[in-house]
C-alpha positions in Angstrom: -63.5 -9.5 -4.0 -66.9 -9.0 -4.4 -69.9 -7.9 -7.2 -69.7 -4.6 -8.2 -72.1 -2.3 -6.0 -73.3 0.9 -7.0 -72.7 3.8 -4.4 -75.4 6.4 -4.0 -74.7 10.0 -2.8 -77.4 10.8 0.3 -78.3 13.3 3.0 -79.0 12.4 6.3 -81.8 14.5 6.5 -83.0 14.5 10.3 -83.0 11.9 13.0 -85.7 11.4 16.2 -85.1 8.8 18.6 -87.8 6.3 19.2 -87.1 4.7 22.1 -84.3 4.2 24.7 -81.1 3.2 22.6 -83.3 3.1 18.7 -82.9 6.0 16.6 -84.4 6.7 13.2 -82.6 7.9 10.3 -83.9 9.9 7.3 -81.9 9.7 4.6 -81.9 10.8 1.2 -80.4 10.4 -2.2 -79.0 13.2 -3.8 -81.1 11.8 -7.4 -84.8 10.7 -5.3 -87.7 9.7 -7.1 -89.5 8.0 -4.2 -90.2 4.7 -6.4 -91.8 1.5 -4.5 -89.5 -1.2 -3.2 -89.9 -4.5 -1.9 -91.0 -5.7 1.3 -87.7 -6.5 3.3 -85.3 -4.0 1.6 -82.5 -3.3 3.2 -80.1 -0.6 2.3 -76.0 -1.2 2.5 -74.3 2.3 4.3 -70.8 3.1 4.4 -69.7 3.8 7.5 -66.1 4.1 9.2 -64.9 2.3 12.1 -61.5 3.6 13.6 -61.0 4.9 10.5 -61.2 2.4 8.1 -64.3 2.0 5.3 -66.8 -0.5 6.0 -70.3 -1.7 5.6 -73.2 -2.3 6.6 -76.7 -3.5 6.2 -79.9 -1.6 7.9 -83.3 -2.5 6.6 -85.5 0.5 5.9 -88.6 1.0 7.8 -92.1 1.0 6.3 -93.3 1.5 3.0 -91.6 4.0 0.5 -92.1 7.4 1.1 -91.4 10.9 -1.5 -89.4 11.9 2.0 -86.9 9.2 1.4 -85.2 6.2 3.0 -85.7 5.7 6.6 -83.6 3.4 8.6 -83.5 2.2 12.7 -80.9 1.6 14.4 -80.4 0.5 17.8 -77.3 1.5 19.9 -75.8 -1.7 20.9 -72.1 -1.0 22.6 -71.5 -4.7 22.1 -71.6 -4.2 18.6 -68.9 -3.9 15.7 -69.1 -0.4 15.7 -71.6 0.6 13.5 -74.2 1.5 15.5 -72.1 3.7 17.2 -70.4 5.8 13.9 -74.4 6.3 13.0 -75.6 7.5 16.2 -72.3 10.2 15.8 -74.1 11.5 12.7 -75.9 14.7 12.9 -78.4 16.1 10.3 -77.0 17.5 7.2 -74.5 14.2 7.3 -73.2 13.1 3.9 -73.1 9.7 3.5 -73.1 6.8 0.3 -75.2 4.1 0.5 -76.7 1.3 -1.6 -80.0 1.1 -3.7 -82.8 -1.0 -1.7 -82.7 -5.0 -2.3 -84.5 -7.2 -0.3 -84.0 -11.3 0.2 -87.4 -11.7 1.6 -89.6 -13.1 -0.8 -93.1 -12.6 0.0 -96.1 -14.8 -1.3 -98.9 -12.2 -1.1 -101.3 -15.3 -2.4 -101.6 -17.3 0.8 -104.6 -16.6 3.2 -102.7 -16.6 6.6 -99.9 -14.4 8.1 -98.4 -14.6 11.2 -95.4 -11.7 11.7 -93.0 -11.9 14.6 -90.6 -9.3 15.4 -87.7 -9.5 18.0 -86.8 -6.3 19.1 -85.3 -3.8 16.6 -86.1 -6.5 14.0 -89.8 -4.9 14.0 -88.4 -2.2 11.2 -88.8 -4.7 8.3 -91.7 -6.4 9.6 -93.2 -2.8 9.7 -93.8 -2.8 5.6 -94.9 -6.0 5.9 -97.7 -5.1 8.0 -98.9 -2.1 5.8 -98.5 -4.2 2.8 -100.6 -6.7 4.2 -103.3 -4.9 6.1 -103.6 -2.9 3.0 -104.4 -5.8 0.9 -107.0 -6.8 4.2 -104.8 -10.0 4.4 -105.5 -12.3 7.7 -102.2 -11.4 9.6 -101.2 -10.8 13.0 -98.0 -9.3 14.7 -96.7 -10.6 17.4 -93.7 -8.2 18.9 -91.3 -9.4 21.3 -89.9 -7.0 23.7 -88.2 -6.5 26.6 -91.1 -3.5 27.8 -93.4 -1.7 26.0 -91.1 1.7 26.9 -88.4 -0.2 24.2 -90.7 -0.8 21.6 -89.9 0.9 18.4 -93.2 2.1 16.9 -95.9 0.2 18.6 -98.7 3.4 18.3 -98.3 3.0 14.3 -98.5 -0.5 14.5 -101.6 -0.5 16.6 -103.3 2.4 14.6 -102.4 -0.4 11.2 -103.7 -3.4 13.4 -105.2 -2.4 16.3 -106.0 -5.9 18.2 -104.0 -8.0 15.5 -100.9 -6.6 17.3 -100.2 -8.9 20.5 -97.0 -7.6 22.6 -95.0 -9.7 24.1 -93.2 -7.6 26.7 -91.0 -9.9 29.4 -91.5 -7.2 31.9 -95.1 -7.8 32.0 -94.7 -11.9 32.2 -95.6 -11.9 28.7 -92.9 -14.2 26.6 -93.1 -15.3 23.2 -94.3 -19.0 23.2 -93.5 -19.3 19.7 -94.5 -23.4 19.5 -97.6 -22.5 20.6 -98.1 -19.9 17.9 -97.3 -21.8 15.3 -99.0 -25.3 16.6 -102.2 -22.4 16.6 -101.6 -21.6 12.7 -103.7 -23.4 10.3 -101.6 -25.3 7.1 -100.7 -22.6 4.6 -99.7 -20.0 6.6 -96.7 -18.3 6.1 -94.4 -16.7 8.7 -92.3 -13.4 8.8 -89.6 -13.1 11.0 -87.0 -11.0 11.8 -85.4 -11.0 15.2 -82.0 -12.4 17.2 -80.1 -15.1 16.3 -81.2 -17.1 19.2 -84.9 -16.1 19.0 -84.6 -17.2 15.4 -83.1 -20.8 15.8 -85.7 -21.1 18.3 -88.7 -20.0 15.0 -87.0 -22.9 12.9 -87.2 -25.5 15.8 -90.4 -24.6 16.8 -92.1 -24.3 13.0 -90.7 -27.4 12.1 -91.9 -28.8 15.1 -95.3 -27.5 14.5 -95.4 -29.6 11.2 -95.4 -26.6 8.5 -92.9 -26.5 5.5 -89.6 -25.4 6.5 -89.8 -22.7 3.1 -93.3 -20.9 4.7 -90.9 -18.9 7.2 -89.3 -16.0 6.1 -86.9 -14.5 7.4 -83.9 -11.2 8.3 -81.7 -11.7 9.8 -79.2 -9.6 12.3 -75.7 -9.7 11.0 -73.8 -9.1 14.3 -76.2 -11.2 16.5 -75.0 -14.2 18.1 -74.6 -16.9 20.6 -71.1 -15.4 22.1 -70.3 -11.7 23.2 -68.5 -10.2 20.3 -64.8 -10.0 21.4 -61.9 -10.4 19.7 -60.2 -14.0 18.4 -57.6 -15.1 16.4 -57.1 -16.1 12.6 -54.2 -18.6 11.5 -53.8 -19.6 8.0 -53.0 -23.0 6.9 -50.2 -24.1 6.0 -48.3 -20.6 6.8 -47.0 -18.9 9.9 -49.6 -15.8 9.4 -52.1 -15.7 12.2 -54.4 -12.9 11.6 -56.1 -10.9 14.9 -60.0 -10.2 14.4 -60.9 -7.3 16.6 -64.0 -6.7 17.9 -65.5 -4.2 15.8 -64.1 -5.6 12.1 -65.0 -8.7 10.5 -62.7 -12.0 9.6 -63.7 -11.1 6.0 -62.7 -7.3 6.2 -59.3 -8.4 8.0 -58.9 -11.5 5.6 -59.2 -8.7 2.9 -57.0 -6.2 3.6 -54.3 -8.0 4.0 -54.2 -9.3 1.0 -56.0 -13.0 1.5 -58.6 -12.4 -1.0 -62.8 -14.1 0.1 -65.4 -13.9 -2.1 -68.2 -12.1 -0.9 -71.5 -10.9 -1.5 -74.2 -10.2 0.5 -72.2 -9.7 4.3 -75.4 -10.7 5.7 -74.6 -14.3 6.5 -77.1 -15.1 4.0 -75.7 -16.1 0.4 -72.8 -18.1 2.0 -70.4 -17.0 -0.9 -67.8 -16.0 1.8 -67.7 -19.6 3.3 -64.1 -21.3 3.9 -63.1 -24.4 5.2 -62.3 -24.5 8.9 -59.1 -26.8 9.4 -58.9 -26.8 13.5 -61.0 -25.1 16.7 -58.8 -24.1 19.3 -61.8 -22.4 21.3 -65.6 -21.8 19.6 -66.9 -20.9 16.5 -70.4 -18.5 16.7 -72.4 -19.3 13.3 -74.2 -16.0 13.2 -75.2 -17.2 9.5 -78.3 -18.5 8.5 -76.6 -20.2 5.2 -75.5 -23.5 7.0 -77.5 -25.9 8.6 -77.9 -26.6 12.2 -75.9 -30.0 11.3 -73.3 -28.0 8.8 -72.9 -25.7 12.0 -72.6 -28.3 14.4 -69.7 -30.3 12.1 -67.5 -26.7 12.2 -66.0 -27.5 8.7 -66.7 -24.2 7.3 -67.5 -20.5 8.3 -69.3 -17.5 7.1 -66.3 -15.1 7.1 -68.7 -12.2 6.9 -70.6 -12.3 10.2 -69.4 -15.6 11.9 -67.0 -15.1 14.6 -65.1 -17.1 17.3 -64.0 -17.7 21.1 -60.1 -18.4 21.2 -58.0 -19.6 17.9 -59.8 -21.2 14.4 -57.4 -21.9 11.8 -58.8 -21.7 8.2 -58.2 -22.3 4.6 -58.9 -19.5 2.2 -58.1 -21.6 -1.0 -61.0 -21.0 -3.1 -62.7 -24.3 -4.6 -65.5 -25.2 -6.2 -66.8 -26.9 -2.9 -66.3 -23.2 -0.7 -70.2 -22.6 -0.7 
């Protein structure tokens, strides 16, 4: 069960690979008027995995363009499979997808920004910075990457901020002290972020540490990132003799869903925390890839984001919806 969502008819219109394992996508709609989105839209794309129709979310890269919607993606074989049905596409691809909508709220009155990308999350953060240098904002990038041969469109971001972009590439000895940075920002700055899940509980510990207000960072978030290798686990229901397999590349929500044990969802981004049920017993782990629940919440185990959560070994769950789910 979820919102109604209104289904676009698109093109892919060409692709170019940007770097080892990130390719770009140019898609677009079959009605295109090139209007202006928000900084931190993402688009949702319906993709199928052995088969079977599913979702998911890409942000789209840069400011809007008459060309239309362009998307990253990075191949990751670790993944639930949708990086890989993507990278299967070749130009002249139909495909539906999602109007933009973005969850990043942006406060384009402060006088600092500091914007830190992990990785593929640079393709929101890219908008960010031409919104931003545009205005002639005080903002500097800093990108963490594994080498400067994997970073996804580092000549345009140093042609938008020539030395307020500072690269972070481990190959060079260059790591992302992040509570420096932020001991370094003056009160009233305002962080973006997008990056890993681990790079990202690392931003909240380390801005919180620095003493600024938890709501001045801003953040995406990856959906499939996490503390455990995605693998498969198992499901049981309370109360019942059904226990439910989770494969690798589908979701407990999708499987939950099919057969026949309604969630409410929303977002599938492990950001509204509509899709949260109780969690009744741990026979293994629980990986909170959410960012809904608190570290604490997290550390309890008394509920899980059924969208992009997953799991090491056995969790048995409640699905009864209650006023308390979320």
């Amino acid at each position: 069960m979820r919102f109604v969502e209104t289904w676009i008819p698109a093109t892919l219109v060409e692709t170019r690979d940007l770097a080892p394992g990130i390719r770009e996508f140019l898609i677009r709609p079959d009605l295109f008027d090139g209007a202006a989105y928000p900084v931190g839209s993402h688009i949702n794309v319906s993709v199928a995995i052995d088969g079977l129709p599913e979702t998911r979310s890409y942000s789209l890269v840069g400011e809007a363009s008459p060309r239309g919607f362009k998307i990253a993606v990075r191949r990751a074989e670790d993944s639930r499979g949708g990086s890989r049905y993507m990278w299967s596409l070749q130009p002249g691809a139909r495909l539906d997808i999602s109007k933009p909508s973005s969850l990043l709220a942006v406060d384009w009155t402060r006088q600092n920004y500091c914007l830190i990308a992990g990785g593929i999350g640079i393709t929101p953060i890219l908008g960010a910075a031409q919104a931003l240098a545009r205005r002639g904002a005080d903002v500097t990038l800093h990108y963490s990457v594994r080498s400067r041969s994997e970073a996804a469109y580092l000549d345009d971001l140093a042609t938008i901020l020539d030395d307020r972009l500072v690269v972070h590439a481990s190959d060079e000895g260059k790591r992302l002290d992040l509570d420096a940075l932020f001991a370094s920002l003056p009160n009233g700055a305002i962080a973006l972020f997008c990056g890993p899940m681990r790079m990202l509980d690392a931003a909240r510990h380390a801005w919180i540490g620095a003493g600024h207000p938890l709501p001045d960072l801003r953040y995406e978030t990856f959906g499939s990132s996490g503390t455990l290798p995605t693998e498969s686990f198992r499901v049981r229901l309370k109360d019942t003799d059904i226990e439910l397999e989770i494969p690798r590349e589908r979701s407990m929500l999708d499987v939950l869903n099919a057969s026949g044990h309604d969630v409410m969802y929303d977002c599938k981004r492990g950001e509204c925390g509509l899709c949260a049920i109780d969690v009744v017993a741990v026979d293994g782990e629980i990986d909170h890839r959410d960012v809904f629940f608190s570290d604490h919440q997290k550390q309890e185990n008394r509920k899980i984001c059924a969208c992009v959560s997953r799991a090491r070994g056995t969790i048995t769950v409640d699905t009864l919806l209650r006023a308390d789910a979320v």
